[in-house]
N, C-alpha and C positions, 0 to 999 in steps of 0.2 A: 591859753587855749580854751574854746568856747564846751561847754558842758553838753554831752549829746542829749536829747531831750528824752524821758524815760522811756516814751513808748518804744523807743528804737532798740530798749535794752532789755525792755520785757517780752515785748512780741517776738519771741524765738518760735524755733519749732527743731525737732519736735516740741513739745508740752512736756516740761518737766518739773515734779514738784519734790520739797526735799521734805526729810524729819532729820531735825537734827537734835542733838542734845547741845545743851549750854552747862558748863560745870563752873564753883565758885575757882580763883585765882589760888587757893590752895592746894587745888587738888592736880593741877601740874607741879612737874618738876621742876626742877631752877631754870633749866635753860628753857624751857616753854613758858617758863614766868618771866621771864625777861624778854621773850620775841612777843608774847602778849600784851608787857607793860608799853613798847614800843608801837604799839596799835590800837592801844584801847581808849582814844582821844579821837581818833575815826570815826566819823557814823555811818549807820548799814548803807546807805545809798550809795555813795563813797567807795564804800565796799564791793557791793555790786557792778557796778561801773569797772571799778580793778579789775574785778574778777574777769567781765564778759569780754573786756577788751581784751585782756591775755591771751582768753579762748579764740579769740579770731585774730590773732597775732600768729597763733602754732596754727591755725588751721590756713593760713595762708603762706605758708614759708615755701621756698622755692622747692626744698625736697622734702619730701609727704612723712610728716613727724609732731604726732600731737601730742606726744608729751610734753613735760615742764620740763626745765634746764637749770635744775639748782636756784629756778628762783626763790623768793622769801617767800613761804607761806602766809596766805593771809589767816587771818583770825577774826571773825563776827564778836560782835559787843552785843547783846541783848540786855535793855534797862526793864528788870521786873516788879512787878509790885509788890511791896513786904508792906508790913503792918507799921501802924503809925505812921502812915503817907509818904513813908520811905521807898526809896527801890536799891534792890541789889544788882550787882552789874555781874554780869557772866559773860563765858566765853566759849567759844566751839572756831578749834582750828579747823583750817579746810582739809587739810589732810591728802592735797592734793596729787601727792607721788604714789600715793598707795591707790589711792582711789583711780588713778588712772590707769595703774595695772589690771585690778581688779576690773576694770571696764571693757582693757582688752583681753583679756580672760575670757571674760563675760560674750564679749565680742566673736571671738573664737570657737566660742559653741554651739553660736545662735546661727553663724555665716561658715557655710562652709567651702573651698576652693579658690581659684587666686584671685576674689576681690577682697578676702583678709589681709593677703599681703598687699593690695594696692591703698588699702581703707591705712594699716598698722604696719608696714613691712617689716621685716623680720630684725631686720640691720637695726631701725628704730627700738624694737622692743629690747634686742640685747645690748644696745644702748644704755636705755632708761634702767634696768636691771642691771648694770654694773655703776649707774650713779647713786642704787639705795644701799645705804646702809642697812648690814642684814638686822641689825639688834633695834633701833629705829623702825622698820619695817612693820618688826615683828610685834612691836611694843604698838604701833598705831591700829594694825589689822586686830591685835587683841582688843582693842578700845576704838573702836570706829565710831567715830562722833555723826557723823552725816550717812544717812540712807536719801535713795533717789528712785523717782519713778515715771515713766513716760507714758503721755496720751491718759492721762486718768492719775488720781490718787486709789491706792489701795485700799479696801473697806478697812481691812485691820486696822491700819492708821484713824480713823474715826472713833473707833473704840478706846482711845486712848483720851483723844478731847474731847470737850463737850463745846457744844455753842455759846454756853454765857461762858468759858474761860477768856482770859486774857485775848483781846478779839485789835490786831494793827492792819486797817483799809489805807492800800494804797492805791493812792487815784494821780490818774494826770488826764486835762482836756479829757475830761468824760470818760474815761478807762478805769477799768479796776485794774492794776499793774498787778495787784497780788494780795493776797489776805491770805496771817500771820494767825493760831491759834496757839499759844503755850500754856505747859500747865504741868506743875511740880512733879517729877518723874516719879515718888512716891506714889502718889496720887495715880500718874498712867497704867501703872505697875497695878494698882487694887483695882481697875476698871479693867483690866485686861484679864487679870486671876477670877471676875467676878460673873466675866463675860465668856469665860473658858468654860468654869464650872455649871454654866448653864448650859451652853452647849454639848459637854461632856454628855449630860444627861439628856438631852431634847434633840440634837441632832450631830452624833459621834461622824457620820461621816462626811459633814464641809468641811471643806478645804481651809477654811478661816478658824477654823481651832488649830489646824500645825499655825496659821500664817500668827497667831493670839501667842502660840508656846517661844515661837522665833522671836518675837518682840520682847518678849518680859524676860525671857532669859538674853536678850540685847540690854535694856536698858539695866537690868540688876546689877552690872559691871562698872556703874557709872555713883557718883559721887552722891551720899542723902538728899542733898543741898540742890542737886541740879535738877535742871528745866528742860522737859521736849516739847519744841516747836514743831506746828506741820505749818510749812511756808508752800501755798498752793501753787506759789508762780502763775505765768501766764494764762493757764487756765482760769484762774479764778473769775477773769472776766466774763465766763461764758457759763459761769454757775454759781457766783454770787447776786444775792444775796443765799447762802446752800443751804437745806434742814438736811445733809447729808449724814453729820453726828449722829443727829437724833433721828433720822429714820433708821441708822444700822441699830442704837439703842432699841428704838421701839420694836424693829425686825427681832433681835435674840430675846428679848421679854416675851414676846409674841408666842415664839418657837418655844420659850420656858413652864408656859403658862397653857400651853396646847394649843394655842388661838391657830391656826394654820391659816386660815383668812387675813388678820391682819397679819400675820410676815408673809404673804403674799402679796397686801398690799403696800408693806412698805419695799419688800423689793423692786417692784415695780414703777414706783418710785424713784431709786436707786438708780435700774436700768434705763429708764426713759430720760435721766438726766446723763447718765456716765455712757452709757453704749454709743452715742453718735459722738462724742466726742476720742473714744478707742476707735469707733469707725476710718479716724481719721487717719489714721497709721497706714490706711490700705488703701487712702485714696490715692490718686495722679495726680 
């Protein structure tokens, strides 16, 4: 069977970009070390491909049911750079049973009246809720490897990488398909604590010190050794090459330092790149 060509598989909509965490092969347990070992010869395209066709597999089925069916969860391989021109190879399940609960949850707050039930019908959801295991469930939702976000990346999420980190452009026929930033969750963890404490002091009431405290107490659950990625997805093509990192850095320096000029004009910056693109959610 012929390989669909990338743009077909990046260009979704909405715009969705993920953070996710990659832990080493240790820090699962047997049986997630053994559904990883069976995966981890894969590569991310590969991966993606799996993934997107799944998605439009459940979203076309005769009766209206997007969750998964007990299939085998897939597992990303991310190859990083370690010292001595080595790289270590990590993992991050997709976690895709839980994650689809939580979306229709999520779903459920946002929509309210009977197109929840035509979107997720009810029959559906108690469905999918009697094929999770409760202690599984509870074990994945405590450790949630993948966060997601639509029509935009998060600023908080910028605060975490920097621009010269570990930087993967994916291009097809002229396209940026998506651009990869990771960078050792230790590391996100002292950029986030460092980028709180500034704000703490220069401006206690943005919104982006809760969205700073959510993250680092997220990622502190997760293994020394591991990696978070922010994978921009399809957006990336309409704002790469990005100085998004580093204009949210230069914005809280800004604010730390009393400059109110300059983090005005790095927000503005900010806005003029990400606002027409959020605009987009409310187009026709």
């Amino acid at each position: 069977m012929a390989r669909p060509p990338q743009h077909s598989l990046y260009r979704t909509f909405p715009f969705v970009s993920y953070l996710r965490v990659y832990e080493p092969l240790d820090a699962f347990d047997d049986a997630a070390q053994l559904a990883i070992m069976e995966q981890r010869a894969r590569g991310r395209h590969e991966t993606e491909i799996l993934e997107r066709t799944d998605a439009v597999r459940r979203l076309v089925r005769v009766v209206s049911d997007p969750f998964p069916h007990n299939a085998t969860d897939l597992v990303r391989v991310l190859h990083f750079p370690a010292e001595e021109g080595i790289t270590n190879r990590l993992y991050c399940p997709n976690q895709l049973a839980v994650r689809a609960s939580l979306a229709a949850e999520s779903l459920g707050e946002s929509i309210r009246g009977p197109l929840v039930d035509v979107l997720v019908p009810e029959v559906a959801r108690e469905a999918h809720a009697a094929r999770l295991d409760p202690d599984s469930f509870a074990d994945s939702l405590a450790k949630l490897h993948t966060r997601s976000a639509t029509w935009g990346v998060p600023f908080g999420w910028f605060v975490l990488l920097h621009e010269d980190d570990h930087t993967e452009v994916v291009e097809d026929d002229g396209r940026v398909q998506t651009v990869r930033l990771s960078a050792p969750v230790p590391q996100a963890i002292e950029r986030a604590r460092a980028a709180s404490a500034a704000l703490a002091l220069a401006a206690p009431e943005l919104d982006l010190l809760d969205e700073l405290a959510a993250l680092t107490e997220w990622l502190e659950v997760f293994d020394p050794e591991a990696v978070v990625e922010l994978d921009y997805g399809p957006v990336a093509d309409l704002v790469f090459p990005d100085d998004s990192p580093s204009d949210v850095r230069l914005g809280i320096e800004s604010l730390a330092e009393g400059d109110m000029g300059g983090a005005a004009a790095a927000y503005r910056r900010l806005a003029s790149r990400w606002i027409p693109i959020r605009q987009l959610a409310r187009a026709s």
